[in-house]
N, CA, C and O atoms as a GROMACS GRO file, in nm:
protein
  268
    1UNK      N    1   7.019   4.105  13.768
    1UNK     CA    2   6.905   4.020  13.743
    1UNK      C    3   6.935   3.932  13.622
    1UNK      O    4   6.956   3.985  13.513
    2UNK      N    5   6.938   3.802  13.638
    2UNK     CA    6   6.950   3.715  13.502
    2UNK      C    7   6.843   3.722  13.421
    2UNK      O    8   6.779   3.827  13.412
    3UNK      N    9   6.820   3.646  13.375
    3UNK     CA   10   6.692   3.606  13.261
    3UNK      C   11   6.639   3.579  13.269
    3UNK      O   12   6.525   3.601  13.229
    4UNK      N   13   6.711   3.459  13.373
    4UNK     CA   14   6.547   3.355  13.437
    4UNK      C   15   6.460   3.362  13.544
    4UNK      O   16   6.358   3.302  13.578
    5UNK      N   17   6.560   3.497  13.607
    5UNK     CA   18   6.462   3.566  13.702
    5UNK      C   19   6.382   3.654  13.668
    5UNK      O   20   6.282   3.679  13.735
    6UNK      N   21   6.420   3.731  13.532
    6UNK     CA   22   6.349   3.815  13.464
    6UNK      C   23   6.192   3.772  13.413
    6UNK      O   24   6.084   3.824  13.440
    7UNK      N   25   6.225   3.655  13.326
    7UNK     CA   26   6.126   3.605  13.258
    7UNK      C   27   6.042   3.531  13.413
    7UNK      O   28   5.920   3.548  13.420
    8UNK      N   29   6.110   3.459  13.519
    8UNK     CA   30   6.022   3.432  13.593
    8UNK      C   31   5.851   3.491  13.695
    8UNK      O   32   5.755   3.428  13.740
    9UNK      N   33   5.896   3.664  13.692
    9UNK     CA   34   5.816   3.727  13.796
    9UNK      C   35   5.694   3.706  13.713
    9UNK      O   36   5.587   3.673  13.766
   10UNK      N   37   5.707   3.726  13.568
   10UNK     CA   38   5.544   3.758  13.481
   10UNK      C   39   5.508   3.606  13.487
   10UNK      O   40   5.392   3.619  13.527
   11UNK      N   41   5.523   3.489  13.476
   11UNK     CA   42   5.541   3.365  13.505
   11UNK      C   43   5.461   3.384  13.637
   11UNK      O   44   5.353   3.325  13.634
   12UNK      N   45   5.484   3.442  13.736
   12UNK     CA   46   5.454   3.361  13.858
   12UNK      C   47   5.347   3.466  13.890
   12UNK      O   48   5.267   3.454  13.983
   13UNK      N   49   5.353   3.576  13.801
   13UNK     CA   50   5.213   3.661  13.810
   13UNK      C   51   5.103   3.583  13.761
   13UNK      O   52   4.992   3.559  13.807
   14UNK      N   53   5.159   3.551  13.660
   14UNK     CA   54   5.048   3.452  13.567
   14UNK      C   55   4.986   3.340  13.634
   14UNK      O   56   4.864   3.345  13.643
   15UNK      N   57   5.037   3.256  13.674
   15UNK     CA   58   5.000   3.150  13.790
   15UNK      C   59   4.908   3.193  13.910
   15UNK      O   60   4.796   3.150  13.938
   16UNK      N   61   4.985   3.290  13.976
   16UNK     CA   62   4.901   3.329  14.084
   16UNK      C   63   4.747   3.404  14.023
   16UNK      O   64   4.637   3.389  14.077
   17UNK      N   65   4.767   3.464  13.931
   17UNK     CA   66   4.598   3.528  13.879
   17UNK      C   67   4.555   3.396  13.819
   17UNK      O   68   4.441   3.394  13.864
   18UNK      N   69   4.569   3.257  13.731
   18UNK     CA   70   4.481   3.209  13.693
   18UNK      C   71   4.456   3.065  13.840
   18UNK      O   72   4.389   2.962  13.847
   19UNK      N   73   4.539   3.128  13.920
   19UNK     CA   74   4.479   3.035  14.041
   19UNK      C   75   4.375   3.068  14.114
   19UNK      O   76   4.290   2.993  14.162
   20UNK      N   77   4.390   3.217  14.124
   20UNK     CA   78   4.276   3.308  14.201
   20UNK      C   79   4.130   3.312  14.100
   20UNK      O   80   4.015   3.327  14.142
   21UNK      N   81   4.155   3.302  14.020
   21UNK     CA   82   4.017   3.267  13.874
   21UNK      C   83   3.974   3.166  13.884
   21UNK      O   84   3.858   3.150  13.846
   22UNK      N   85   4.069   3.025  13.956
   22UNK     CA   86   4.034   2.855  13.970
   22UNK      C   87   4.048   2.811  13.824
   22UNK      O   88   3.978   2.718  13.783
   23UNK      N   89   4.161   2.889  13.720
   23UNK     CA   90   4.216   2.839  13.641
   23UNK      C   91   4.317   2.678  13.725
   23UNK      O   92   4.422   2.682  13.789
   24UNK      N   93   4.285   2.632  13.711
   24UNK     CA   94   4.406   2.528  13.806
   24UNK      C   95   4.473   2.505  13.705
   24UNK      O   96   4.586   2.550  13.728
   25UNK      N   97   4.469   2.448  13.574
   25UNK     CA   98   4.507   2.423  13.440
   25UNK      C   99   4.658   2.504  13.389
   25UNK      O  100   4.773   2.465  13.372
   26UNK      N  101   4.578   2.651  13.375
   26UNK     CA  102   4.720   2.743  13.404
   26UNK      C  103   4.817   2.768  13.452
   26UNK      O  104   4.935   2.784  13.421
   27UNK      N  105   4.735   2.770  13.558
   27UNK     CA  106   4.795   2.813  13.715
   27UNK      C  107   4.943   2.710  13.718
   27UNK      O  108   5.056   2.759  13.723
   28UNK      N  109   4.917   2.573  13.715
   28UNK     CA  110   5.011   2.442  13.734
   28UNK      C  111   5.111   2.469  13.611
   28UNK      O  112   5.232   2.486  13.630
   29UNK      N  113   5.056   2.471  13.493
   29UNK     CA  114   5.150   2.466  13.380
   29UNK      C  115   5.247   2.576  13.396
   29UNK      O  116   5.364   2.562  13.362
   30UNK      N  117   5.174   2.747  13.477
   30UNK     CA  118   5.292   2.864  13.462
   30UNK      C  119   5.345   2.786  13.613
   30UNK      O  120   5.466   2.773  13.593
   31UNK      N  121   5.330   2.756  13.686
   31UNK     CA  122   5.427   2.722  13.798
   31UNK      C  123   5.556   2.629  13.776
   31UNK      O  124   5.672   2.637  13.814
   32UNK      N  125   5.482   2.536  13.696
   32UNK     CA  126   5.636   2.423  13.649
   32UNK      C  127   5.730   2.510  13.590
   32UNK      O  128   5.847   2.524  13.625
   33UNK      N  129   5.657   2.581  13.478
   33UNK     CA  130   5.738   2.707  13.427
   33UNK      C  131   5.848   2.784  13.474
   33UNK      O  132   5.961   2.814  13.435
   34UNK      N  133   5.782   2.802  13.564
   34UNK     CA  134   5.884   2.886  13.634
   34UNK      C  135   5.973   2.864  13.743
   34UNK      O  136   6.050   2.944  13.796
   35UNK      N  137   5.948   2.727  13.774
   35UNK     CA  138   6.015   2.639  13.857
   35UNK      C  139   6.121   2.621  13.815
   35UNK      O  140   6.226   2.650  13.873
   36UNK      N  141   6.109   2.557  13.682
   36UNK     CA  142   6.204   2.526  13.544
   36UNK      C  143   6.295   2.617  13.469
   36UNK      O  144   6.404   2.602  13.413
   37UNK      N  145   6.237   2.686  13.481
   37UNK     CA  146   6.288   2.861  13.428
   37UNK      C  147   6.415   2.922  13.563
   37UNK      O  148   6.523   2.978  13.542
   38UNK      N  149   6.350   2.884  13.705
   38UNK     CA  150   6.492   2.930  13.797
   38UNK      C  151   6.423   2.861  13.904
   38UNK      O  152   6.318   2.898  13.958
   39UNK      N  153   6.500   2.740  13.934
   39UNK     CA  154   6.445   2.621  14.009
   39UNK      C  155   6.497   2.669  14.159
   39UNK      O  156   6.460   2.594  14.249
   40UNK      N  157   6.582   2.786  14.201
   40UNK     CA  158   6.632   2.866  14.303
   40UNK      C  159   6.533   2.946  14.358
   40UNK      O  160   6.550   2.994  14.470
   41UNK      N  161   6.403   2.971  14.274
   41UNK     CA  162   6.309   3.104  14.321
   41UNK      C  163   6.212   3.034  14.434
   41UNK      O  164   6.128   2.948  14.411
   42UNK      N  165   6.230   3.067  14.507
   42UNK     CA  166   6.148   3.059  14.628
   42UNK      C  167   6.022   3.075  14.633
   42UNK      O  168   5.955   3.013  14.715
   43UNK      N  169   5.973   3.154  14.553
   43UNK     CA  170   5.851   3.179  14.550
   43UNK      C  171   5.795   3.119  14.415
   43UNK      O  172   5.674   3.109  14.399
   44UNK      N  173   5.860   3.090  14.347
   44UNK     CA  174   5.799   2.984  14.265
   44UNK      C  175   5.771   2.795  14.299
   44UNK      O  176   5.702   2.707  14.247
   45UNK      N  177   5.855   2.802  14.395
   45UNK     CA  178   5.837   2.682  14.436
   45UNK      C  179   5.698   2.670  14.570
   45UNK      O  180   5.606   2.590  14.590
   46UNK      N  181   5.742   2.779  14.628
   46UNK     CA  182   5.630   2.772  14.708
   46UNK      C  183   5.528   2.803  14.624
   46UNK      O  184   5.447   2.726  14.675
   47UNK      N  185   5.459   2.861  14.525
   47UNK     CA  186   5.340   2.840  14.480
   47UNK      C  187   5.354   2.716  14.450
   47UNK      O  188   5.301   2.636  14.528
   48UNK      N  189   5.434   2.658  14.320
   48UNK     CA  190   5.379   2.514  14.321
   48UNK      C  191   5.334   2.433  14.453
   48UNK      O  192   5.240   2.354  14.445
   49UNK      N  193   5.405   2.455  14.575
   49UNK     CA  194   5.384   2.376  14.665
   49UNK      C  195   5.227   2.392  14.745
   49UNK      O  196   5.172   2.308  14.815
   50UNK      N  197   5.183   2.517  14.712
   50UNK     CA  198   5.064   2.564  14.758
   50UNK      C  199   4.949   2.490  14.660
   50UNK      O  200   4.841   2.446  14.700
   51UNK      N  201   5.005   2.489  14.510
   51UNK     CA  202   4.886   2.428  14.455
   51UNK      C  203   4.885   2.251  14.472
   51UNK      O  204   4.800   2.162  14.467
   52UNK      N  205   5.005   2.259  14.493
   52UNK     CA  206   5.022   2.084  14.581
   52UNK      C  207   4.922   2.069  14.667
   52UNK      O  208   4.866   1.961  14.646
   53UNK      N  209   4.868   2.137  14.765
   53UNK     CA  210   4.781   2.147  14.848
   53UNK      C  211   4.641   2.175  14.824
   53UNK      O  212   4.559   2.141  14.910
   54UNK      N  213   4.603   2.235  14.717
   54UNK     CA  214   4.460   2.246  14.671
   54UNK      C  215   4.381   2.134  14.550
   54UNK      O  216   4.399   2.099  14.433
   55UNK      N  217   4.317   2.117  14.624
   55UNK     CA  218   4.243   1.927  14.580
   55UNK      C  219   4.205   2.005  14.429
   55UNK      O  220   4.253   1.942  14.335
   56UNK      N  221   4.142   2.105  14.395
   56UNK     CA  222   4.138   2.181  14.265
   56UNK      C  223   4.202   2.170  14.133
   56UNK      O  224   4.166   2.177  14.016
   57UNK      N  225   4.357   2.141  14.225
   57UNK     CA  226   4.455   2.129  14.158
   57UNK      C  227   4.532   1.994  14.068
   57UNK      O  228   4.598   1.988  13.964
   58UNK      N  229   4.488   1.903  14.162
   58UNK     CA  230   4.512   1.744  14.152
   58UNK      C  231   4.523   1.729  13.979
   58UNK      O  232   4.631   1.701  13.928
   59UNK      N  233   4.426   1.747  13.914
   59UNK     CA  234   4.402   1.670  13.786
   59UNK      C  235   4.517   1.742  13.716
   59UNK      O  236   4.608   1.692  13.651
   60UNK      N  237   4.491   1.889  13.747
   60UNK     CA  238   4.592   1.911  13.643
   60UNK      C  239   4.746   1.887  13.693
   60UNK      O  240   4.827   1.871  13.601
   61UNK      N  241   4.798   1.884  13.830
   61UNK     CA  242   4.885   1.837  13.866
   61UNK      C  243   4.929   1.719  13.793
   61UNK      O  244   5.032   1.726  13.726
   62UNK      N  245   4.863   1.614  13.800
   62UNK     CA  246   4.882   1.485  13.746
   62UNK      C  247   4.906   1.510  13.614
   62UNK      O  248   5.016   1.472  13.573
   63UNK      N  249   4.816   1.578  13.516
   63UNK     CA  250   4.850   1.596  13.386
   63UNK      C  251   5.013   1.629  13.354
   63UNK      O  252   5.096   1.577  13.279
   64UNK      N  253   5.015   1.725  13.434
   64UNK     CA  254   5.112   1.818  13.367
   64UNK      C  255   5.257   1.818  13.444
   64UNK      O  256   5.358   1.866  13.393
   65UNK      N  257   5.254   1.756  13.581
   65UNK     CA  258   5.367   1.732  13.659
   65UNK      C  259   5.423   1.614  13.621
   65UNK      O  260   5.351   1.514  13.613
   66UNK      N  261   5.597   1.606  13.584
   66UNK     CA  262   5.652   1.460  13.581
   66UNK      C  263   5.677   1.404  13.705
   66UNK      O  264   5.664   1.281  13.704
   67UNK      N  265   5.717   1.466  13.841
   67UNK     CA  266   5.747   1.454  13.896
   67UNK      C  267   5.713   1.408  14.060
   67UNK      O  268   5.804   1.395  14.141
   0.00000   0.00000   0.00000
């Protein structure tokens, strides 16, 4: 296990609970996180891609996504 898979799982715990709260704010900022952190994790990308999909999500998307 590297590091950045290490540090990623609590990362993508974190995201997924402040998404389920309708933190969207969080939720987006730990997803880039961890995108960024191991841009290989599958399941970090698919959450971001899931909050891609929730209109909830938009503002803070925009805020906080460069991309």
């Amino acid at each position: 296990m590297t590091a950045a898979v290490a540090i990623d799982k609590p990362v993508l715990r974190l995201a997924r609970e402040a998404s389920e709260r309708g933190d969207m704010d969080t939720a987006v900022v730990q997803a880039l996180r961890s995108v960024e952190s191991d841009p290989q994790s599958w399941d970090a990308r698919a959450l971001l891609a899931d909050l891609r999909t929730k209109p909830q999500a938009q503002e803070a998307l925009k805020k906080h996504d460069a991309s």
